[in-house]
Each structure stands twice: as structure tokens, then as C-alpha cells.
C-alpha positions as CSV (number, residue, x, y, z in Angstrom):
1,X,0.0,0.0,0.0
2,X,1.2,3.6,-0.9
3,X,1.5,6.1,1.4
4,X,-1.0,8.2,-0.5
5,X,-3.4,5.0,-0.1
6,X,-2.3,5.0,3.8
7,X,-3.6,8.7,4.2
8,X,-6.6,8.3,2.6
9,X,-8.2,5.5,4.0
10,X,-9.9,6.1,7.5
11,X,-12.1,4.0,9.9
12,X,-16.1,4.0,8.8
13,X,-17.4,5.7,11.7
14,X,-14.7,8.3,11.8
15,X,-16.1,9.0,8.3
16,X,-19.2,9.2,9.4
17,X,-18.3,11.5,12.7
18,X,-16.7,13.8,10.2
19,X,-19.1,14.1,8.1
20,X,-21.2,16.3,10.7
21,X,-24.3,13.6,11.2
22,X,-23.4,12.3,14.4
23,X,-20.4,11.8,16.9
24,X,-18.2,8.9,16.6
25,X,-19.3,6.8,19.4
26,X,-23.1,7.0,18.1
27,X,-21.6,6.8,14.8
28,X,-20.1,3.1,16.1
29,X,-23.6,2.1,17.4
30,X,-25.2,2.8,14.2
31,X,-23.2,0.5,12.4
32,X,-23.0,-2.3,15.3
33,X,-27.1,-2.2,14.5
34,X,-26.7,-2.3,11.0
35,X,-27.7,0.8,9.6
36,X,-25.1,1.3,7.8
37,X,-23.4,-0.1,4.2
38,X,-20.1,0.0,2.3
39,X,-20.7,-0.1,-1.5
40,X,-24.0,-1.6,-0.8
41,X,-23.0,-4.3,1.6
42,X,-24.3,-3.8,5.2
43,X,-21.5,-4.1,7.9
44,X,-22.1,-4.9,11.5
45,X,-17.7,-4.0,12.3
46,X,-16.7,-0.3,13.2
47,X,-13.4,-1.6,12.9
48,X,-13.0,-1.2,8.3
49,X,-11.8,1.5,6.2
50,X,-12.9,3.3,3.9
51,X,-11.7,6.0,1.1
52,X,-12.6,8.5,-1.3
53,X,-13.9,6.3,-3.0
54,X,-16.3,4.4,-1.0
55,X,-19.9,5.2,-0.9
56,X,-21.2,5.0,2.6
57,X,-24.7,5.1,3.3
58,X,-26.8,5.9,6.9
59,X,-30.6,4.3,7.1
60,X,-30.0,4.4,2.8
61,X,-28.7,8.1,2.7
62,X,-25.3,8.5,1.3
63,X,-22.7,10.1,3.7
64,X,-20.5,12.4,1.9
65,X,-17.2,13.3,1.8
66,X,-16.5,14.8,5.8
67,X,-16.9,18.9,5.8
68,X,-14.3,21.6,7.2
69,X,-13.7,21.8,10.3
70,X,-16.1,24.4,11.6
71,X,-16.5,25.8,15.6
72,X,-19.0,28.4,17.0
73,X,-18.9,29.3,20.6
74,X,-22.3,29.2,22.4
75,X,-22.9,31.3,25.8
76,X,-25.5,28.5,27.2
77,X,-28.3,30.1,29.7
78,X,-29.7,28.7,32.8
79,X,-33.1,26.7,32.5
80,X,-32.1,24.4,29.1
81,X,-30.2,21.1,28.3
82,X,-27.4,20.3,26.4
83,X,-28.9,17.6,24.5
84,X,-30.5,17.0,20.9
85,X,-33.7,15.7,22.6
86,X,-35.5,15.3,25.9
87,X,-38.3,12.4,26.9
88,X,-39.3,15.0,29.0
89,X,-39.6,17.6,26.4
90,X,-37.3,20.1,28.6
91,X,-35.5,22.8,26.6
92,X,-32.6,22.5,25.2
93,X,-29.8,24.4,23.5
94,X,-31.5,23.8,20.4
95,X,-34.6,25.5,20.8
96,X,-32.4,28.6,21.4
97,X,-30.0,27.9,18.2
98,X,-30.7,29.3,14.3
99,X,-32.4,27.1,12.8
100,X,-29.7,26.3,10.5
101,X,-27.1,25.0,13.1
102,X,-30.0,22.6,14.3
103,X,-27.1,19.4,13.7
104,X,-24.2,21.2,15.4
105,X,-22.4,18.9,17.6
106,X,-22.3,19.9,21.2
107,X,-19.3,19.5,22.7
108,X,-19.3,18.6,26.7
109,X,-22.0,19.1,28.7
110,X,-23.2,21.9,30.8
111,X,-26.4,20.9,33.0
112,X,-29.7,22.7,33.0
113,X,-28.4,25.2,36.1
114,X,-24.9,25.7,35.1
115,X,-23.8,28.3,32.1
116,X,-21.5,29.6,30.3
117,X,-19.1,28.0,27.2
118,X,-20.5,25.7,24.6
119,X,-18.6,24.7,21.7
120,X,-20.6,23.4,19.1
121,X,-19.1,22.0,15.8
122,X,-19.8,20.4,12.2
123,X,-17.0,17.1,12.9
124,X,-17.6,14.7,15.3
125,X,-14.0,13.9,15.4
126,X,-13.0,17.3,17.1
127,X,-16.1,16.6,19.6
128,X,-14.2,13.2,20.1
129,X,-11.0,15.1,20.6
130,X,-12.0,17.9,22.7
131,X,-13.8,15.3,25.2
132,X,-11.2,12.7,25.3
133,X,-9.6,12.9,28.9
134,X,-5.9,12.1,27.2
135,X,-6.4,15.3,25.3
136,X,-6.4,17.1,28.6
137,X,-7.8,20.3,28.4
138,X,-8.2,22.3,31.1
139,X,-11.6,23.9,31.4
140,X,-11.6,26.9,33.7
141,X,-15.3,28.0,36.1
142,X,-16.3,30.7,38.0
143,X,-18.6,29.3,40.6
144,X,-20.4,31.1,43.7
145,X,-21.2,29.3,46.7
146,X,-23.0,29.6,49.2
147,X,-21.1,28.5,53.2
148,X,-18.0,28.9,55.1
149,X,-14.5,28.6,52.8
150,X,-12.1,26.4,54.6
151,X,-8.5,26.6,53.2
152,X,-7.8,22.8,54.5
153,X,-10.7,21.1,52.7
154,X,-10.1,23.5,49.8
155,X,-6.4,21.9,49.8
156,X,-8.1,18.3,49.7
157,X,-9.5,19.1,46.3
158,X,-6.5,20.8,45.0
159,X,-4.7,17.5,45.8
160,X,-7.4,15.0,44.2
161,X,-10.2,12.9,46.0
162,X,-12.2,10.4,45.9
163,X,-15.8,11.0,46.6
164,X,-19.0,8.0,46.7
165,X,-16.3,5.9,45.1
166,X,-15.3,8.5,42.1
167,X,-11.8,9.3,41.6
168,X,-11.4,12.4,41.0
169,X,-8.2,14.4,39.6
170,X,-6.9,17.7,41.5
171,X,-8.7,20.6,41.0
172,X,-6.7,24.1,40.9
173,X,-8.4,26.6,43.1
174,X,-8.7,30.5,43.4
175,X,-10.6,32.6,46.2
176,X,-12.7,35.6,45.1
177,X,-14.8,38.3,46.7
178,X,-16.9,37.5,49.2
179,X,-20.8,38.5,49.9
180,X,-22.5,37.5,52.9
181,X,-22.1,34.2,53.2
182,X,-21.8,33.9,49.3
183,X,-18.0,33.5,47.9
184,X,-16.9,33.4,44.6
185,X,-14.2,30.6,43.6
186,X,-12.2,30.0,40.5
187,X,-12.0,26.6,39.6
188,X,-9.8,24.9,37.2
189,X,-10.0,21.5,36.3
190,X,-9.2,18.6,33.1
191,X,-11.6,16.3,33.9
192,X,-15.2,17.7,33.8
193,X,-16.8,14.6,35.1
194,X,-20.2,14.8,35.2
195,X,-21.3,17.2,38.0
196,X,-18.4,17.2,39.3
197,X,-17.7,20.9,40.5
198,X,-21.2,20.5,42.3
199,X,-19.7,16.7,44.0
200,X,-16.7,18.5,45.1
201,X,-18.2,21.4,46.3
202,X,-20.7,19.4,48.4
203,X,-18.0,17.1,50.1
204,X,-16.6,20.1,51.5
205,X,-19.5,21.3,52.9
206,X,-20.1,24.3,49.9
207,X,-23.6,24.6,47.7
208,X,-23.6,25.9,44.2
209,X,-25.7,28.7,43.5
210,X,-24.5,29.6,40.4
211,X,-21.7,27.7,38.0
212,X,-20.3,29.8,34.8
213,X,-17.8,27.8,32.7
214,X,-15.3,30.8,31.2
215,X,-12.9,28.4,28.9
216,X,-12.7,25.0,27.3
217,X,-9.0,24.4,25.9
218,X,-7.8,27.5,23.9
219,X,-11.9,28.8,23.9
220,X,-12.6,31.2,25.9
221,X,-16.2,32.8,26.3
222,X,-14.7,36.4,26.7
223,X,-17.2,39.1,26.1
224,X,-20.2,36.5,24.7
225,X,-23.5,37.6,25.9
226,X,-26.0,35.1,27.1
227,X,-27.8,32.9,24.4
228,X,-25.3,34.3,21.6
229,X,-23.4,32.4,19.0
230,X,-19.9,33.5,17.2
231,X,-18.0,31.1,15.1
232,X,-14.2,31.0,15.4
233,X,-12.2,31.8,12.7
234,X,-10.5,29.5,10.2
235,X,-7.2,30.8,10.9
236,X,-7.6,30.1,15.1
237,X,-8.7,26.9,14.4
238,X,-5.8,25.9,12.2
239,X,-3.3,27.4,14.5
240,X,-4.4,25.8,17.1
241,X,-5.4,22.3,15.9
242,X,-3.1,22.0,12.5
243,X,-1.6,18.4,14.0
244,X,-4.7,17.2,14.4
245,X,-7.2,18.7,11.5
246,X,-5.1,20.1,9.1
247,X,-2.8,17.7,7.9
């Protein structure tokens, strides 16, 4: 095999992630159920290639060759999900997006009484990359909470813990302004675990009353105001992801 052949020939459902209709792990359930075919032959294996040339097809829709990498930042409100659907028929993200970016990837979660950062995106793959806990980005929260700030149990965070049998990995920590018996903490963290600034808080004896995420990785929210939507330039993107995106 060439190396041009080498280059050019990816797994199926990283096609498929790339391509904008879905993530890569719901990409790999879709073909383990047998939705999807290779040339006209249904495959049950996440685990083949394919190239330019091979036509791919989702429920008998033709996938097409994956799109640019595109990311918008999202400041996401209190009171919605970040989630395509609910069974409860909460609202979500996308009840508040354009129309047009109605099969944007959300990447991360915030839950329904956090906000703060979003990054949506066309590629699955750079959902996959920016979640991926070997990637390691930090993201970095503002948080208020409401009790009394001890410095000792504030060090057990910084140092790791391991709460109702979770493991989780030390937490870098900044004390803000105080109001009442409100303080405002800086928390920075490369985990984001579900819930996990409201688990840590809580072992400590602190409650949450308000949760802002400020950066993911090299995003930051800056001066975004609440329920708006910028895309990030081409030029950020590819100096900032060129090993992995823009080979």
C-alpha cells in the first residue's frame, strides 16, 4: 500500500463523525445495528476503512465526503439542556440555536443550572478530541457558593479525591470576593466529570448557586453575551489544531 493509499483511507465511523451527522461513538452504534453499508454491503464492524472512494450510506442516505472543520462558541443560559432531545420535552440548547445550526455537535455538557461555554461544531471527530480525557484540556469556572471557605478542605480538592467511590483528579483553586455568606471561587479542572464541581463542592460542605464555565481548551467565552453564537475563525482553528485537522 502507498502512502498516499495509507492517508486516505480512515475508519467508517470516523467518516461518518466527520461528516457532521453524528459523533463517533453514536456513529459506532449505528453500524454495530446495522444501519449502515459499504458499497452496498451492510456491515455490522466499526473496525473497516474506507476511502474517497467508497460510498457510505446511513438508514440508505449517502454520507458524503467529511466537511471543514467548523466551531462556534455558544454562551448557554440557565433553564435548558445540552442535549438534541428530551423524553421529557425540557428545553434545550437547540430550541435557542438558528435554525440552520439545528445538527451542530455539542461539545461537553453543561447541565440545565450551570452556564457559560459551549462549543458546538460540524466534525464529530473534534467533539471526540476535545472530550477525550488524554487530550487534557483544562476547562476553567467561575462558581459562587454559598457556606464557610475552609482553606484545609479546599487543599483536599487541590490535591485529588475520591468522593461516593469517584476518583477524581486535583482541582486548581482560586478565592474571590466575598458577599454574605456567598464566595466566589475560580476553579480549574481537566476532567469535567459529570457534575463534578457540584460533587466536590458538596464534600466540602459548599452549595452551588451559580456555576459559569469561562474556557474549554484554547476557547474562551470572553465578552459573549448570554444565548449568543460566534464562530471561530479559520485561521484560530488551524493554528491551534493544525496536528490534528489540518494535515
Amino acid at each position: 500500500m502507498t502512502n498516499e493509499s495509507k492517508k486516505e483511507n480512515q475508519r467508517v465511523a470516523k467518516f461518518i463523525a466527520n461528516s457532521g451527522l453524528s459523533s463517533r461513538r453514536e456513529a459506532e452504534r449505528m453500524i454495530i445495528a446495522g444501519r449502515v453499508k459499504i458499497d452496498e454491503e451492510t456491515i455490522s464492524s466499526p473496525a473497516i476503512n474506507v476511502n474517497e472512494r467508497s460510498v457510505v450510506k446511513v438508514d440508505g442516505k449517502e454520507i458524503y465526503k467529511p466537511k471543514n472543520l467548523r466551531v462556534w462558541l455558544f454562551y448557554k443560559p440557565i433553564g435548558c439542556l445540552v442535549t438534541n432531545s428530551d423524553p421529557e420535552d425540557r428545553k434545550t440548547i437547540y430550541n435557542i440555536l438558528p435554525k440552520e445550526m439545528k445538527k451542530v455537535i455539542a461539545v461537553g455538557r453543561l447541565d440545565m443550572n450551570s452556564e457559560g461555554l459551549i462549543l458546538l461544531t460540524n466534525n464529530g471527530s473534534f467533539s471526540r478530541y476535545m472530550e477525550l480525557p488524554k487530550s487534557d484540556f483544562e476547562r476553567e469556572y467561575k462558581v459562587r457558593v454559598h457556606g464557610r471557605i475552609n482553606l484545609k478542605r479546599l487543599k483536599i480538592l487541590e490535591k485529588g479525591s475520591k468522593i461516593d467511590g469517584v476518583n477524581y483528579m486535583p482541582i486548581e483553586i482560586s478565592v474571590g470576593k466575598a458577599t454574605g455568606a456567598n464566595s466566589w471561587l475560580t476553579m480549574k479542572l481537566h476532567e469535567g466529570k459529570n457534575r463534578e464541581i457540584r460533587n466536590v463542592c458538596s464534600y466540602i460542605g459548599l452549595e452551588v448557586n451559580r456555576l459559569i464555565r469561562l474556557s474549554y481548551g484554547p476557547f474562551s467565552l470572553g465578552d459573549l453575551k448570554k444565548e449568543e453564537v460566534r464562530e471561530v475563525s479559520d485561521t484560530f482553528l488551524k493554528n491551534n489544531f493544525k496536528d490534528h485537522f489540518y494535515l
